[in-house]
DSSP file (Angstrom, degrees, kcal/mol; ACC not computed):
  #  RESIDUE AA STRUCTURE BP1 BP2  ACC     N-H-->O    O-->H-N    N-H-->O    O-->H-N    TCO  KAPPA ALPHA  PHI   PSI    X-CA   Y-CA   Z-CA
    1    1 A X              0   0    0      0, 0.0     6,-0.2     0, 0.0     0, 0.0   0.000 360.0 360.0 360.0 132.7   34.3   59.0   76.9
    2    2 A X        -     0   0    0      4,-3.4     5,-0.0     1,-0.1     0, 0.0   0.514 360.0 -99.9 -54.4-141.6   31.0   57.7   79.0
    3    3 A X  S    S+     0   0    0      0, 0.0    -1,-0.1     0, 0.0     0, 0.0   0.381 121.4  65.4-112.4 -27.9   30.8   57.4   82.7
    4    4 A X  S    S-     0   0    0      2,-0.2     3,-0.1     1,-0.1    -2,-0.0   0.430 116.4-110.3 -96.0   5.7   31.4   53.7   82.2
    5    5 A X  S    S+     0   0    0      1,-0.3     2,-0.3     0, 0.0    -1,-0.1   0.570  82.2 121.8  78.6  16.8   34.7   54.2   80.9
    6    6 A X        -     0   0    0      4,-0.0    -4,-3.4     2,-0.0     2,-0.5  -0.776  57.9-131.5 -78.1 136.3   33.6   53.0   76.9
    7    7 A X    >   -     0   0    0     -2,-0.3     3,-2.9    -6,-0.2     0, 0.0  -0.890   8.5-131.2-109.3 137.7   34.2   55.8   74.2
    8    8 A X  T 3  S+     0   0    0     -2,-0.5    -1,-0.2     1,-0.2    -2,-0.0   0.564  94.7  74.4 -66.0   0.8   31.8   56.5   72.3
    9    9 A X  T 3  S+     0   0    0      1,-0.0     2,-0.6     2,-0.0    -1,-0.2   0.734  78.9  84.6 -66.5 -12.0   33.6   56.3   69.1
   10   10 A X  S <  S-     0   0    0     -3,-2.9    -1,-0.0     1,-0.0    -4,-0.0  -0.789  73.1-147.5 -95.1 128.7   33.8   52.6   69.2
   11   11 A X        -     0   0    0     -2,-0.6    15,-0.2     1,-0.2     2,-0.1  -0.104  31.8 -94.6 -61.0 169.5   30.3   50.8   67.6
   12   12 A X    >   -     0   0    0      1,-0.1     3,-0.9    13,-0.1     2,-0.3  -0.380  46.5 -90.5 -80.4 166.0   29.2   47.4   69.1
   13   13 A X  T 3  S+     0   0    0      1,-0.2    11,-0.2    -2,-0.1    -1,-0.1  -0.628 111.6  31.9 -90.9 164.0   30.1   44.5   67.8
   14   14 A X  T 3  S+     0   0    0      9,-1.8     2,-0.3    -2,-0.3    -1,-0.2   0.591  82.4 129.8  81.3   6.9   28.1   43.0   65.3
   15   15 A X    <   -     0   0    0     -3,-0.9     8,-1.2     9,-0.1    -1,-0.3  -0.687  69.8 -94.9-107.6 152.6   26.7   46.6   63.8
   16   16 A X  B     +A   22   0A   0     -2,-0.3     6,-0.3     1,-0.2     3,-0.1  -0.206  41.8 177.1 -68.9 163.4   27.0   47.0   59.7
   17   17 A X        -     0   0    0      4,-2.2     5,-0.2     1,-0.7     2,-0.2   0.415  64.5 -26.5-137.0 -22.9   30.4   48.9   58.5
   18   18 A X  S    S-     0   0    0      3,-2.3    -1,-0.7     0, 0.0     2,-0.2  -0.899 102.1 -36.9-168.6-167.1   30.0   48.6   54.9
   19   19 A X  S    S-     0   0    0     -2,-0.2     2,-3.1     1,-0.2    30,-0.0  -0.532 130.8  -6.9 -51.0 132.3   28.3   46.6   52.2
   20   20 A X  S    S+     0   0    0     -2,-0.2    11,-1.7    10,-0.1     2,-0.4   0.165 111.7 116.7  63.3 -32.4   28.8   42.9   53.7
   21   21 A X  E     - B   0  30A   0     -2,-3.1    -3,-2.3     9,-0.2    -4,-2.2  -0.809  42.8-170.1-102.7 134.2   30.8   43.9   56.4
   22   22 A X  E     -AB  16  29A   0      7,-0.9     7,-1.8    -2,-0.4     2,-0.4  -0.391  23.7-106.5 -93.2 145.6   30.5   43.8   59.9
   23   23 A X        +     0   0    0     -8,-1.2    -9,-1.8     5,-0.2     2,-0.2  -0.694  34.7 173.5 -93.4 172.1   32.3   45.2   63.3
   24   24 A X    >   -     0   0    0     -2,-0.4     2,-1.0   -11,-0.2     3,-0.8  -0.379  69.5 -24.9-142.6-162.0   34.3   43.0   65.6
   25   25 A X  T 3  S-     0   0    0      1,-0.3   -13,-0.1    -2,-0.2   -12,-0.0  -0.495 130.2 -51.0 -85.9  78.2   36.3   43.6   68.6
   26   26 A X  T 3  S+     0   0    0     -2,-1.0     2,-0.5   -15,-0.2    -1,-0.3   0.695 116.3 117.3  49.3  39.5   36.6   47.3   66.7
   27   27 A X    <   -     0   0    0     -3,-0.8     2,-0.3     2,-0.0    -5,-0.1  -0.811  67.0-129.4-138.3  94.7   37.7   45.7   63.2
   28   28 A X        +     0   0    0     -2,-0.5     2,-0.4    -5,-0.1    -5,-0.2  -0.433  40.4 175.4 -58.1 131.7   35.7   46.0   60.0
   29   29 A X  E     -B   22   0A   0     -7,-1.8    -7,-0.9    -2,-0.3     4,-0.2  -0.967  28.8-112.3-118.1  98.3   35.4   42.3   58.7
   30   30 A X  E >   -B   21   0A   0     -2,-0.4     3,-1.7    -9,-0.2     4,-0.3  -0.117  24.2-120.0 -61.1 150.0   33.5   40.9   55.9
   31   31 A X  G >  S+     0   0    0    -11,-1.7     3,-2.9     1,-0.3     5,-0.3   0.752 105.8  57.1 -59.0 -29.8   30.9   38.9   56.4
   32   32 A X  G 3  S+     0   0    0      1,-0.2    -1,-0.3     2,-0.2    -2,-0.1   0.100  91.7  76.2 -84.3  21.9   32.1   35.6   54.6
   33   33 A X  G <  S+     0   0    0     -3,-1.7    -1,-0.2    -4,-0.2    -2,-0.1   0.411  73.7  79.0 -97.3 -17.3   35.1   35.7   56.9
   34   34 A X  S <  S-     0   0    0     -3,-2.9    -2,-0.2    -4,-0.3     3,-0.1   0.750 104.6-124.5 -48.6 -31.1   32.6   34.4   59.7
   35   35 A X  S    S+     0   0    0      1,-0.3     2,-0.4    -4,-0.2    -3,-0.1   0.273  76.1 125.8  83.3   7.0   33.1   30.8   58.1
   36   36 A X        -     0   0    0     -5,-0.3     2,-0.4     2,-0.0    -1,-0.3  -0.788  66.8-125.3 -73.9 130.8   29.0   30.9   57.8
   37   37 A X        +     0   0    0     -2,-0.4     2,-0.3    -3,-0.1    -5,-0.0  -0.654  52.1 142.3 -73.5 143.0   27.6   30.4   54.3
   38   38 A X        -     0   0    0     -2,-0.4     2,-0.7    12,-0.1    12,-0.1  -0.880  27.1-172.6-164.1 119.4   25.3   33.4   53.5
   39   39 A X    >>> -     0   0    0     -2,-0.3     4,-1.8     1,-0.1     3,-0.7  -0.855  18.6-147.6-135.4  98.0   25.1   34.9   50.3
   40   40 A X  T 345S+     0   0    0     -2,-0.7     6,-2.3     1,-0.2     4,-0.3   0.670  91.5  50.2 -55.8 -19.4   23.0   38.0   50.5
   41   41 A X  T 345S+     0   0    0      4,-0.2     4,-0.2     5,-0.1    -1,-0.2   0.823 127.8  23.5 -76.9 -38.2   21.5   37.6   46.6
   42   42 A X  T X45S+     0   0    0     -3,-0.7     3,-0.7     3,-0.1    -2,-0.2   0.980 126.2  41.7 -96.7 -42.5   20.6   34.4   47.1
   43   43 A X  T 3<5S+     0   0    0     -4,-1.8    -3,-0.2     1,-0.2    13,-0.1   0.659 132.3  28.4 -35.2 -44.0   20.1   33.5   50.9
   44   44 A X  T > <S-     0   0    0     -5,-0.7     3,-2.5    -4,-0.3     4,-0.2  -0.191 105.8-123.6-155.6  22.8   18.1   37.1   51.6
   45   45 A X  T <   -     0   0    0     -3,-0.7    -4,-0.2     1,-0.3    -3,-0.1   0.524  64.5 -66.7  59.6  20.7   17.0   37.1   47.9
   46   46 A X  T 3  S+     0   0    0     -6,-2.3    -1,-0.3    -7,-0.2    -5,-0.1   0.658 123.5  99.7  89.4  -1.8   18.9   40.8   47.8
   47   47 A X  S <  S+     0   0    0     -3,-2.5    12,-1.6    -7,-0.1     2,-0.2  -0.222  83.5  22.9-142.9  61.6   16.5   42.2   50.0
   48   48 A X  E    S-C   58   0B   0     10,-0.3     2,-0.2    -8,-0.2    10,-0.2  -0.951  73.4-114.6-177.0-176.4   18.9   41.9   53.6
   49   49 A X  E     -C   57   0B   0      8,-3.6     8,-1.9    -2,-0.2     2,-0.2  -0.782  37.5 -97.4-133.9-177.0   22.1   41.7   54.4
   50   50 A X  E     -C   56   0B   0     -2,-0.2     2,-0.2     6,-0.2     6,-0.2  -0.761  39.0-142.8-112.1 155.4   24.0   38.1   56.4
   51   51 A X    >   -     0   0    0      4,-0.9     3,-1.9    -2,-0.2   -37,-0.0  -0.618  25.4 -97.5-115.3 164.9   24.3   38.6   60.0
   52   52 A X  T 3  S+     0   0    0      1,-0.3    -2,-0.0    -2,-0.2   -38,-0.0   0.045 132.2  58.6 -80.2  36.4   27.4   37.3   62.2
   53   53 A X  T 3  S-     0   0    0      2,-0.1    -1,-0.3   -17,-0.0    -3,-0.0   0.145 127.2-114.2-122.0 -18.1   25.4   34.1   63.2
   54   54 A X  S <  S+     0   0    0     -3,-1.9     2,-0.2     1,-0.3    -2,-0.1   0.934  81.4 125.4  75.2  57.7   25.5   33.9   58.7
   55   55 A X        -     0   0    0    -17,-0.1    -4,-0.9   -19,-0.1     2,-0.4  -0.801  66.4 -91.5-116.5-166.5   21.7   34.4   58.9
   56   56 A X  E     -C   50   0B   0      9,-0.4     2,-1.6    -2,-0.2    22,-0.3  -0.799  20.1-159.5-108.3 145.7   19.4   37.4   57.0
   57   57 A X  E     -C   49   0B   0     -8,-1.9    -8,-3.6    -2,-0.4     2,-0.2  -0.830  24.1-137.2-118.9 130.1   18.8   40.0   58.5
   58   58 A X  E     -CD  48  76B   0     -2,-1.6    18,-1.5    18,-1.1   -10,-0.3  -0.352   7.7-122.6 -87.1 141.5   16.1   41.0   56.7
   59   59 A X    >   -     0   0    0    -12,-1.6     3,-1.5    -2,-0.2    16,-0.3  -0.362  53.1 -74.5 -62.8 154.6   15.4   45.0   55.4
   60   60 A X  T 3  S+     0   0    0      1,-0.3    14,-0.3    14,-0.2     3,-0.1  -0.247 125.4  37.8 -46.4 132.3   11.8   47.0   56.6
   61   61 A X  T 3  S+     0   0    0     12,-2.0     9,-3.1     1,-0.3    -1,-0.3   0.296 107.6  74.2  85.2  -7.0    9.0   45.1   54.2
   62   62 A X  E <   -E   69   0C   0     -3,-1.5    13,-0.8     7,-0.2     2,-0.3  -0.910  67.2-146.6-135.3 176.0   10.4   41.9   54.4
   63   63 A X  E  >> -E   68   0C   0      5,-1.9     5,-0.7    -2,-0.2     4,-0.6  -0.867  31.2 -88.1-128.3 179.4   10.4   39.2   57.0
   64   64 A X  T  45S+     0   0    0     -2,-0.3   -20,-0.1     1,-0.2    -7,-0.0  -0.702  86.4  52.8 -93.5 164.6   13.3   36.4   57.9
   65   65 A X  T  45S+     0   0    0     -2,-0.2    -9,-0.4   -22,-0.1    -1,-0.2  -0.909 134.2   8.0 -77.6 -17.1   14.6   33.9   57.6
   66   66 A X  T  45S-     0   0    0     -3,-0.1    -2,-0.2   -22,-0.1    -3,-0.1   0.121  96.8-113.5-132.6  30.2   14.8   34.2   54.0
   67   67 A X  T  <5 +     0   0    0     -4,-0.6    -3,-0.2   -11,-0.2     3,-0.1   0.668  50.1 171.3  64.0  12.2   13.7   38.1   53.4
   68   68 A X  E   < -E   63   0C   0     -5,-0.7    -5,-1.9     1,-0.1     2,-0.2  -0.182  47.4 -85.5 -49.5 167.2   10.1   37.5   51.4
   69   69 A X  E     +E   62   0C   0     -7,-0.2     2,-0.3     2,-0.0    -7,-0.2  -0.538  59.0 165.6 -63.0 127.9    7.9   40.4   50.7
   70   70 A X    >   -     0   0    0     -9,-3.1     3,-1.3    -2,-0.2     2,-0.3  -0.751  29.6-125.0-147.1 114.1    5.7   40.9   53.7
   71   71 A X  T 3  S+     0   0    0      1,-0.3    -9,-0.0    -2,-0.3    -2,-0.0  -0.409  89.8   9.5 -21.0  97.4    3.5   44.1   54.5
   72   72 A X  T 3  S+     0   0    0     -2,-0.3     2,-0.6     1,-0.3    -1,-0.3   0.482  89.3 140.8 109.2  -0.4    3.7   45.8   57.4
   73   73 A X    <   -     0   0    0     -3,-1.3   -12,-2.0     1,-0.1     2,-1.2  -0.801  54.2-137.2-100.3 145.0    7.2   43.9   59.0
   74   74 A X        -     0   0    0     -2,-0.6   -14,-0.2   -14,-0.3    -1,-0.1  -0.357  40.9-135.8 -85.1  32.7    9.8   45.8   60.9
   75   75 A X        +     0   0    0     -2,-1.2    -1,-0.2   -13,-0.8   -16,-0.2   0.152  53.9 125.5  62.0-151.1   12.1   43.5   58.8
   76   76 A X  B     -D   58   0B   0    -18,-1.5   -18,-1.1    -3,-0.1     2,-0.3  -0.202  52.9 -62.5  94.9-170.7   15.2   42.0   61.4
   77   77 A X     >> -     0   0    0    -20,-0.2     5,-1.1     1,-0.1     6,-0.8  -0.603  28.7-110.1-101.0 153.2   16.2   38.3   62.1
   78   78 A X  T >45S+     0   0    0    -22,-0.3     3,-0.6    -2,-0.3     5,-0.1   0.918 124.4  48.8 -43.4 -41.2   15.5   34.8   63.3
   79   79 A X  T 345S+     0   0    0      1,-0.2    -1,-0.2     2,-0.1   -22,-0.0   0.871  99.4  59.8 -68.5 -50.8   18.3   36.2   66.3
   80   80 A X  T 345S-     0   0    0     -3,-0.2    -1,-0.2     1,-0.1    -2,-0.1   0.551 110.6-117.2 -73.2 -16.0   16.8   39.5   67.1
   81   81 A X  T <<5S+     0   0    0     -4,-0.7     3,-0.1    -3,-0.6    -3,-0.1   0.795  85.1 113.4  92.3  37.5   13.3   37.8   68.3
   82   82 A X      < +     0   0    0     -5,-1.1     2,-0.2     1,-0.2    -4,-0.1   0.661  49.7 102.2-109.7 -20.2   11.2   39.7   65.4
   83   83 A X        -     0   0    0     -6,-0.8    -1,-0.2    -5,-0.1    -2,-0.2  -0.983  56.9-165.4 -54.3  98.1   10.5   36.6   63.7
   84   84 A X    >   -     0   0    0      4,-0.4     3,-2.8    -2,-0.2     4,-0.1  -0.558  11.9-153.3  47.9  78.1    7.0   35.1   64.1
   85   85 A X  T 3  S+     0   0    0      1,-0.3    -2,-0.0    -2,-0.1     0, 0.0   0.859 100.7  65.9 -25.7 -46.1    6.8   30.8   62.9
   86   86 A X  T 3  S-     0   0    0      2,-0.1    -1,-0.3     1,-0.1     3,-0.1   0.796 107.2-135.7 -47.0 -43.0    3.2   31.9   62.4
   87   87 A X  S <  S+     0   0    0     -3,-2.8     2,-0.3     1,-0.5    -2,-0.1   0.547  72.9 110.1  74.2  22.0    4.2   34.1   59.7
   88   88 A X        -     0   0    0     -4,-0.1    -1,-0.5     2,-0.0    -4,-0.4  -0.905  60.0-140.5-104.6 153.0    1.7   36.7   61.5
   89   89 A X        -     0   0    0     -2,-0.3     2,-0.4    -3,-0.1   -16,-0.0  -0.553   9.7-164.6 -99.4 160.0    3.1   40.0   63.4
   90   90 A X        -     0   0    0     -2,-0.2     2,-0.5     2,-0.1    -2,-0.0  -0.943   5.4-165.3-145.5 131.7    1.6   41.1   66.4
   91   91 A X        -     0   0    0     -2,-0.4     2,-0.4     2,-0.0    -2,-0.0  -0.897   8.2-154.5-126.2 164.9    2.5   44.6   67.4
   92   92 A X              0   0    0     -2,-0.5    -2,-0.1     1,-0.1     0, 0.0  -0.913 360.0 360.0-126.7 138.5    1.8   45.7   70.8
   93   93 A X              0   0    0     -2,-0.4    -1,-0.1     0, 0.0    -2,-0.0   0.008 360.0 360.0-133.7 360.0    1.4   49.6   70.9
């Protein structure tokens, strides 16, 4: 148990639990139970998984929304504020 009275055995919500599935107020849930469509083979072309907003959240090499091949991106989601419109990265060291 912290200092802040949370135990660490419980994950945030929103963190992966399985293939497709997500936590929730401690409850693994599959994702298509969000009521978003997101269909990780087609949506995230297989190479992400659907987030609980039912976008992709794309794997290390590819970028979002829709999980193309990209060199060099730290993968993540339209939600998580890694995306770039530009379709250029900028990392700040």
């Amino acid at each position: 148990m912290r200092s802040d009275g949370t135990d660490n055995a419980y994950v945030a919500d929103g963190t992966m639990c399985g293939p497709e599935m997500y936590c929730v107020n401690k409850t693994c849930r599959k994702v298509h139970l969000t009521g978003y469509n997101c269909n990780t083979t087609t949506k995230c072309k297989g190479k992400g998984i659907c987030n609980n907003f039912g976008n992709c959240q794309c794997f290390p090499g590819h970028k979002p929304p829709d999980c193309k091949f990209q060199f060099g991106s730290p993968g993540g989601s339209i939600d998580d504020g890694n995306f770039q419109k530009s379709g250029k990265w900028k990392f700040i060291f």
